[in-house]
Biopython code that builds the backbone (N, CA, C, O; Angstrom):
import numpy as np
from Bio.PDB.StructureBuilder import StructureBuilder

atoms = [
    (1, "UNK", "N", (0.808, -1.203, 0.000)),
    (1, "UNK", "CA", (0.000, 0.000, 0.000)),
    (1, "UNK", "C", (0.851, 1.267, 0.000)),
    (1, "UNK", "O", (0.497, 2.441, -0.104)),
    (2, "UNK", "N", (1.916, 0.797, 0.126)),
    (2, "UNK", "CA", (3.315, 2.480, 0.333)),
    (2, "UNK", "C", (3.286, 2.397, -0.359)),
    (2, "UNK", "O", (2.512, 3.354, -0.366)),
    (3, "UNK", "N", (3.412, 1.922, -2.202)),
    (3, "UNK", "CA", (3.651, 2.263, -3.207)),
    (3, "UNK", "C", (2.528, 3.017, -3.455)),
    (3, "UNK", "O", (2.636, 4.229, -3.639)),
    (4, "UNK", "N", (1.448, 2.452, -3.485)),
    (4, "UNK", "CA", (0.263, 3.103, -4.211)),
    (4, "UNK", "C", (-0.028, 4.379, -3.264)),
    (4, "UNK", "O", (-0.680, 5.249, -3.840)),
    (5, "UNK", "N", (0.276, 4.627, -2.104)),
    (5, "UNK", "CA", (0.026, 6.132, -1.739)),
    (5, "UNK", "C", (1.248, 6.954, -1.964)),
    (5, "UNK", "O", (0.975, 8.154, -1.975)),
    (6, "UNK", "N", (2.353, 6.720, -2.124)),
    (6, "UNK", "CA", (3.591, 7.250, -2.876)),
    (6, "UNK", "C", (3.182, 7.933, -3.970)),
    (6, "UNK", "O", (3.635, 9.063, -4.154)),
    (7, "UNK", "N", (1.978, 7.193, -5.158)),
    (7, "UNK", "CA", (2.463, 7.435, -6.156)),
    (7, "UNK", "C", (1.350, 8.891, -6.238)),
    (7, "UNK", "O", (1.393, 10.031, -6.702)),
    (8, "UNK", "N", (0.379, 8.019, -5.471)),
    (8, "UNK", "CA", (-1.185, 9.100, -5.044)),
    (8, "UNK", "C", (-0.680, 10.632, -5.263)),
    (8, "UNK", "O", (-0.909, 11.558, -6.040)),
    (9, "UNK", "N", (0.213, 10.341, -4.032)),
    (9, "UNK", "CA", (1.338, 11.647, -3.703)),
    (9, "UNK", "C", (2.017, 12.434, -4.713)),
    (9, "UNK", "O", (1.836, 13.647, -4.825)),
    (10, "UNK", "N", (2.727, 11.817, -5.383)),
    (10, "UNK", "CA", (3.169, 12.508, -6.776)),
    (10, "UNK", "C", (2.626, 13.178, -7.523)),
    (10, "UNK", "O", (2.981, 14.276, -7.952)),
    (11, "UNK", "N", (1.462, 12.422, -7.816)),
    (11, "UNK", "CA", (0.208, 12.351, -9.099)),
    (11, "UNK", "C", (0.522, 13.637, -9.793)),
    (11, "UNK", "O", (1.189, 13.916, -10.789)),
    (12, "UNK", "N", (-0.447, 14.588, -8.607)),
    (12, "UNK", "CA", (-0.836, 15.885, -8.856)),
    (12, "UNK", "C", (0.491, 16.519, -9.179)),
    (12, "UNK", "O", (0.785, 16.791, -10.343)),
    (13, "UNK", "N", (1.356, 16.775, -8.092)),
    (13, "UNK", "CA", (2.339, 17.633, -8.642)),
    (13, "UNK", "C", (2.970, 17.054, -9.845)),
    (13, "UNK", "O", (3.828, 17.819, -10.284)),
    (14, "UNK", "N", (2.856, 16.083, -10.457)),
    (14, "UNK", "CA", (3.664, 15.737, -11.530)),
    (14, "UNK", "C", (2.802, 16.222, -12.696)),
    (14, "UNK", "O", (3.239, 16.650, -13.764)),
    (15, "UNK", "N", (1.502, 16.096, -12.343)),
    (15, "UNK", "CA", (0.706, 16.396, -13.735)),
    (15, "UNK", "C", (0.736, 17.836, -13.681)),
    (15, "UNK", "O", (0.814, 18.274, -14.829)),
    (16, "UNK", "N", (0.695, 19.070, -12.513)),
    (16, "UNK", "CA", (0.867, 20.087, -12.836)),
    (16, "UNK", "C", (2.457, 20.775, -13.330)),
    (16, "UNK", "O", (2.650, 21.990, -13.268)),
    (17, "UNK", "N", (3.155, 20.139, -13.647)),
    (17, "UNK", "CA", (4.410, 20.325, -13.673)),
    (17, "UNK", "C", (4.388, 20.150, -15.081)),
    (17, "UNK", "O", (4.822, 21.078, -15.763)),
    (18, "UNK", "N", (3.924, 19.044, -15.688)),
    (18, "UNK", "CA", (3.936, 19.039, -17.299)),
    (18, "UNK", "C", (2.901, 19.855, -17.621)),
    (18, "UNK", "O", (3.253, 20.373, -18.681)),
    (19, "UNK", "N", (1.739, 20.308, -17.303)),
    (19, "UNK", "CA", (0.909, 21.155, -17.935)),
    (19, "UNK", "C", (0.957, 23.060, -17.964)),
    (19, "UNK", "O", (0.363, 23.859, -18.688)),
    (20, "UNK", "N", (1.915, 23.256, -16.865)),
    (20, "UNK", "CA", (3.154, 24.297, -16.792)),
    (20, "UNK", "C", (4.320, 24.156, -17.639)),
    (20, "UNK", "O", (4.933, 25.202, -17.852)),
    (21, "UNK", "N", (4.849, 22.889, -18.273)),
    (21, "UNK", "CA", (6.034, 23.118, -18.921)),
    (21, "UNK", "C", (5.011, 23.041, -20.474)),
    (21, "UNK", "O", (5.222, 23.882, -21.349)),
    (22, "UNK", "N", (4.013, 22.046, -20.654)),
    (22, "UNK", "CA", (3.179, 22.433, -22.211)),
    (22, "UNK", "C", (2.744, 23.944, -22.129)),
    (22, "UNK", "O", (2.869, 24.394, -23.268)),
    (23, "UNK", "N", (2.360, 24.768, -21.408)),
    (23, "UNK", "CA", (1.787, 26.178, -21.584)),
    (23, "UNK", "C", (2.880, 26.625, -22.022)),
    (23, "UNK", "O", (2.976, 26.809, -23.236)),
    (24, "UNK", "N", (4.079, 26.943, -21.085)),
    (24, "UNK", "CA", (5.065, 27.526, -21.682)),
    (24, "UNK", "C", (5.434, 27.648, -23.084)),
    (24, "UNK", "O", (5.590, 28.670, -23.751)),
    (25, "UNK", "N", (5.569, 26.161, -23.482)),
    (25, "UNK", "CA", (6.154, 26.139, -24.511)),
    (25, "UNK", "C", (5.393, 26.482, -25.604)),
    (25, "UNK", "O", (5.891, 26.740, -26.700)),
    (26, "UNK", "N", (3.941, 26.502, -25.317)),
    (26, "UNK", "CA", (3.125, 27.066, -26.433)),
    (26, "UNK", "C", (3.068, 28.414, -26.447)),
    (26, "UNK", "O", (2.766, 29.037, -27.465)),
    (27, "UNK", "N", (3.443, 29.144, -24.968)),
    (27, "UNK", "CA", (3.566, 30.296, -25.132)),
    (27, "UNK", "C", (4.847, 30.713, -25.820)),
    (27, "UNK", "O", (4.811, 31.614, -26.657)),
    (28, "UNK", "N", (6.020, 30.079, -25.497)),
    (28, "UNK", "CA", (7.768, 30.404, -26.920)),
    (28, "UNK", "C", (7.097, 29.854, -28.108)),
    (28, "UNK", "O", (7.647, 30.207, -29.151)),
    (29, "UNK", "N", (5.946, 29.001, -28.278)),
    (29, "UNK", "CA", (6.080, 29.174, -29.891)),
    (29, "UNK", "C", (5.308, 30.146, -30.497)),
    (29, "UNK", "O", (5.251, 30.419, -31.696)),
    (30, "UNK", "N", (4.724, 30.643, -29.575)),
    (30, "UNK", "CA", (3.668, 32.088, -30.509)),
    (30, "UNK", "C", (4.743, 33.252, -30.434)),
    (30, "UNK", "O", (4.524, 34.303, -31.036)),
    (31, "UNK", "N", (5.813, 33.084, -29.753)),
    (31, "UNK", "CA", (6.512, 34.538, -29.984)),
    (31, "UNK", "C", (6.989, 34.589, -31.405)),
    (31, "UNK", "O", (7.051, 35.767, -31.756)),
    (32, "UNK", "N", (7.390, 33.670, -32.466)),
    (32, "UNK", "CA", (7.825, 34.695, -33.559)),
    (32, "UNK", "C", (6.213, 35.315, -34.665)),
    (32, "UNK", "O", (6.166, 36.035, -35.663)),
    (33, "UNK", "N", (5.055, 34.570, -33.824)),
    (33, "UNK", "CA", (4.209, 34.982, -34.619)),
    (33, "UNK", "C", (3.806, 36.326, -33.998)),
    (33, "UNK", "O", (3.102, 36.899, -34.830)),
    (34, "UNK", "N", (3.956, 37.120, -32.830)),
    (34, "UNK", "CA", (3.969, 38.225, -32.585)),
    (34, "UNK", "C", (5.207, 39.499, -32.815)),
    (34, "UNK", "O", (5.233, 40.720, -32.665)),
    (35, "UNK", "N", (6.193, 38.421, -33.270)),
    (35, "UNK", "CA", (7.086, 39.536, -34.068)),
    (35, "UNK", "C", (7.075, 40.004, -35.274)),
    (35, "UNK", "O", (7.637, 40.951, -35.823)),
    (36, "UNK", "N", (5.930, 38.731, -35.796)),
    (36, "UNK", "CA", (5.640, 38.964, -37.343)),
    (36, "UNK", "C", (4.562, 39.841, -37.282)),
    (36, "UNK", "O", (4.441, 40.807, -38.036)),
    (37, "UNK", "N", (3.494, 39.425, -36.095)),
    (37, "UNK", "CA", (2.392, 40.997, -36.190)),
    (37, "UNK", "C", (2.776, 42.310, -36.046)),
    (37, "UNK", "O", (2.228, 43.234, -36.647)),
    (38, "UNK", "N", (4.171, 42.504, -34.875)),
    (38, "UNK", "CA", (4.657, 43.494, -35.030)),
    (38, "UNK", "C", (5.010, 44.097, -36.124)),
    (38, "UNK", "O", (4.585, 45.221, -36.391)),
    (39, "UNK", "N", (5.890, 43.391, -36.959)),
    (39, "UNK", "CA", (6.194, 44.286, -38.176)),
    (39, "UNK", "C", (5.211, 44.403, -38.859)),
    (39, "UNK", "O", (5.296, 45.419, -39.548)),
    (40, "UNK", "N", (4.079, 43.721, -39.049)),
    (40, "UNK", "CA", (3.187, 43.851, -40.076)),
    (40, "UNK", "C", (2.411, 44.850, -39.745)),
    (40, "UNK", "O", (1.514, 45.100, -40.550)),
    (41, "UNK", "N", (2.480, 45.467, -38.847)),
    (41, "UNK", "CA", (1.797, 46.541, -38.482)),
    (41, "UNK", "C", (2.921, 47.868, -38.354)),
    (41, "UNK", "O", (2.692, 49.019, -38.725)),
    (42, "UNK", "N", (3.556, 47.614, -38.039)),
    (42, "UNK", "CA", (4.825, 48.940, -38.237)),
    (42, "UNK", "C", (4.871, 49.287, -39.990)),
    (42, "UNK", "O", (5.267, 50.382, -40.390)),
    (43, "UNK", "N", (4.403, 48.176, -40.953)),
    (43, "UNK", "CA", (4.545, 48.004, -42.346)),
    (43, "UNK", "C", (3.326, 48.972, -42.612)),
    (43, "UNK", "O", (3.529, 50.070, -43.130)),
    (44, "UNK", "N", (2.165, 48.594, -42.284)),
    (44, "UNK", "CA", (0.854, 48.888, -42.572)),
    (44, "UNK", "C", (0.833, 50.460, -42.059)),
    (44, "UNK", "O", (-0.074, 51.038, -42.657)),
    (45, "UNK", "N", (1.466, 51.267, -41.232)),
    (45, "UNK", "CA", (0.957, 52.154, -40.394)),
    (45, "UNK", "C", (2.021, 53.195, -41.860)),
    (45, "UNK", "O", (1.720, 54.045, -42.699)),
    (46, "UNK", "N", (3.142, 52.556, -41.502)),
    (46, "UNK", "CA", (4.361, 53.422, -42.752)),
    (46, "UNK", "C", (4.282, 53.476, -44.292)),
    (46, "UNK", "O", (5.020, 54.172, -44.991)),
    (47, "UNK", "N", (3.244, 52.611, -44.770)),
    (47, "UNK", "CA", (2.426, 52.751, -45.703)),
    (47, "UNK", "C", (1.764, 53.295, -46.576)),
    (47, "UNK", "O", (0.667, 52.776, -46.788)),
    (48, "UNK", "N", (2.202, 54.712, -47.545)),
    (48, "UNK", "CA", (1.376, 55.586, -47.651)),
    (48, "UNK", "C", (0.679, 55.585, -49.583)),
    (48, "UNK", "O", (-0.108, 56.333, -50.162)),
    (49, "UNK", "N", (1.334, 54.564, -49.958)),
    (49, "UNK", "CA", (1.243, 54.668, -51.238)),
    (49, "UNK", "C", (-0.396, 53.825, -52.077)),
    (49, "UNK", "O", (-0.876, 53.697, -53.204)),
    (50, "UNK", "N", (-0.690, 53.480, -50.795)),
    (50, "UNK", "CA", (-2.401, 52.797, -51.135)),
    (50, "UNK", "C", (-3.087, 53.395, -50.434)),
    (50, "UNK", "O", (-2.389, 54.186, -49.800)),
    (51, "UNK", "N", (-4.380, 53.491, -50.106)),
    (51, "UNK", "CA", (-5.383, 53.866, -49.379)),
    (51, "UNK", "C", (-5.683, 52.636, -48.472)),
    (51, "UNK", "O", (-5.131, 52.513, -47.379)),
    (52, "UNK", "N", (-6.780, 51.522, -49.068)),
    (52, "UNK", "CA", (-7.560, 50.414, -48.101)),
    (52, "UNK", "C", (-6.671, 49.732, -47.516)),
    (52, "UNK", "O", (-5.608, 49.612, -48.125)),
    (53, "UNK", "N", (-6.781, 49.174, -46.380)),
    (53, "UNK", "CA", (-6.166, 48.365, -45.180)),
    (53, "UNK", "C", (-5.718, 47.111, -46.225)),
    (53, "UNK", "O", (-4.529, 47.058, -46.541)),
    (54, "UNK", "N", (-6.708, 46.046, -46.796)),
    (54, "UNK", "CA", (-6.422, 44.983, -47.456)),
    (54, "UNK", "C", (-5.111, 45.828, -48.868)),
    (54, "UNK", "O", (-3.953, 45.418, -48.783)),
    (55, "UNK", "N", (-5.366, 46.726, -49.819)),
    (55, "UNK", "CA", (-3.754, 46.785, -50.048)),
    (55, "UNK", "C", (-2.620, 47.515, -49.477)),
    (55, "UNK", "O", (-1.556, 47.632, -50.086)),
    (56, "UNK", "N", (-2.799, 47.922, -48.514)),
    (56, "UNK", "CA", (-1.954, 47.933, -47.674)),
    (56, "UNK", "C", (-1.395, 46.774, -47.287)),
    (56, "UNK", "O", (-0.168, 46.700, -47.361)),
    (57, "UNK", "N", (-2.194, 45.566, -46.769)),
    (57, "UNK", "CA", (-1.300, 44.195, -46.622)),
    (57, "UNK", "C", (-0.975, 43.644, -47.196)),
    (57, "UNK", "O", (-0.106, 42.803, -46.968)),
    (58, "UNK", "N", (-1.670, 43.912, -48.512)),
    (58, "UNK", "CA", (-0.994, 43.358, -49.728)),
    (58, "UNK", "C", (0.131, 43.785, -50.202)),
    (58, "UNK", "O", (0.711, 42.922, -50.861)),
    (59, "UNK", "N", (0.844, 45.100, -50.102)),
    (59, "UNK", "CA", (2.073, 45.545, -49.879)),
    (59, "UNK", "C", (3.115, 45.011, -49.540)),
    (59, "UNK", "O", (4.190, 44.712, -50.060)),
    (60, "UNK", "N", (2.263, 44.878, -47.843)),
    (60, "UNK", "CA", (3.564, 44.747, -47.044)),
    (60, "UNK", "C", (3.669, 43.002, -47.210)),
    (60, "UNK", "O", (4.835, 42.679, -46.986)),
    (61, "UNK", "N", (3.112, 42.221, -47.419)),
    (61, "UNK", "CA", (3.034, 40.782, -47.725)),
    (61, "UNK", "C", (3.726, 40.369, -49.057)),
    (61, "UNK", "O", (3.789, 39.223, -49.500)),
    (62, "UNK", "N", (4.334, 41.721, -49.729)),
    (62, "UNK", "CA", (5.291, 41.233, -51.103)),
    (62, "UNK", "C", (4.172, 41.446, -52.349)),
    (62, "UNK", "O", (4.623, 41.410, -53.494)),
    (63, "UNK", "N", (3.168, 41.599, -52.218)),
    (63, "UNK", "CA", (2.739, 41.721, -53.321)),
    (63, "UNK", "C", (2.775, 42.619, -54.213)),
    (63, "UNK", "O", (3.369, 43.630, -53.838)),
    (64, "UNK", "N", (2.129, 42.673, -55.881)),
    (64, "UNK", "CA", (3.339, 43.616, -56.306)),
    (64, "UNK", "C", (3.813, 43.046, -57.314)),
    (64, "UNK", "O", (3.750, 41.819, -57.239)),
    (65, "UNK", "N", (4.475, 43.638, -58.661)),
    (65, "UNK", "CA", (5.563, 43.355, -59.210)),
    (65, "UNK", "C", (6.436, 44.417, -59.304)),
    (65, "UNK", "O", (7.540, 44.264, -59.826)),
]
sb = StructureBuilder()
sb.init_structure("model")
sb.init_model(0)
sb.init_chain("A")
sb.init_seg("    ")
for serial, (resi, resn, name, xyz) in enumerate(atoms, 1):
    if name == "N":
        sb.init_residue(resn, " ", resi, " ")
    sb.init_atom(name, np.array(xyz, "f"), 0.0, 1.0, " ", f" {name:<3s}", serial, name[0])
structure = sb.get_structure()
């Protein structure tokens, strides 16, 4: 029965320990997609050669020849 309340014991802190290290890491993988909103909006704001928002992103997204 020491094993099985040993493990009782663990359980929790072990499962909150991986579901703290999965958040994290989903939170480092959205950072380069907020560096990409950053610029895409530093792009869009410096922008002066279109009028509408959509070519404006179309601009800054390479479009264009």
């Amino acid at each position: 029965m020491k094993i099985q309340e040993s493990i009782k014991g663990y359980t929790y802190p072990v499962l909150a320990l991986l579901s703290t290290i999965g958040i994290v890491s989903i939170a480092f993988s959205l950072l380069p997609i907020a560096n990409w909103h950053r610029i895409q909006n530093d792009c869009i704001e410096r922008t002066i050669a279109f009028e509408g928002l959509p070519d404006k992103v179309w601009s800054c997204n390479g479009g264009g020849n």
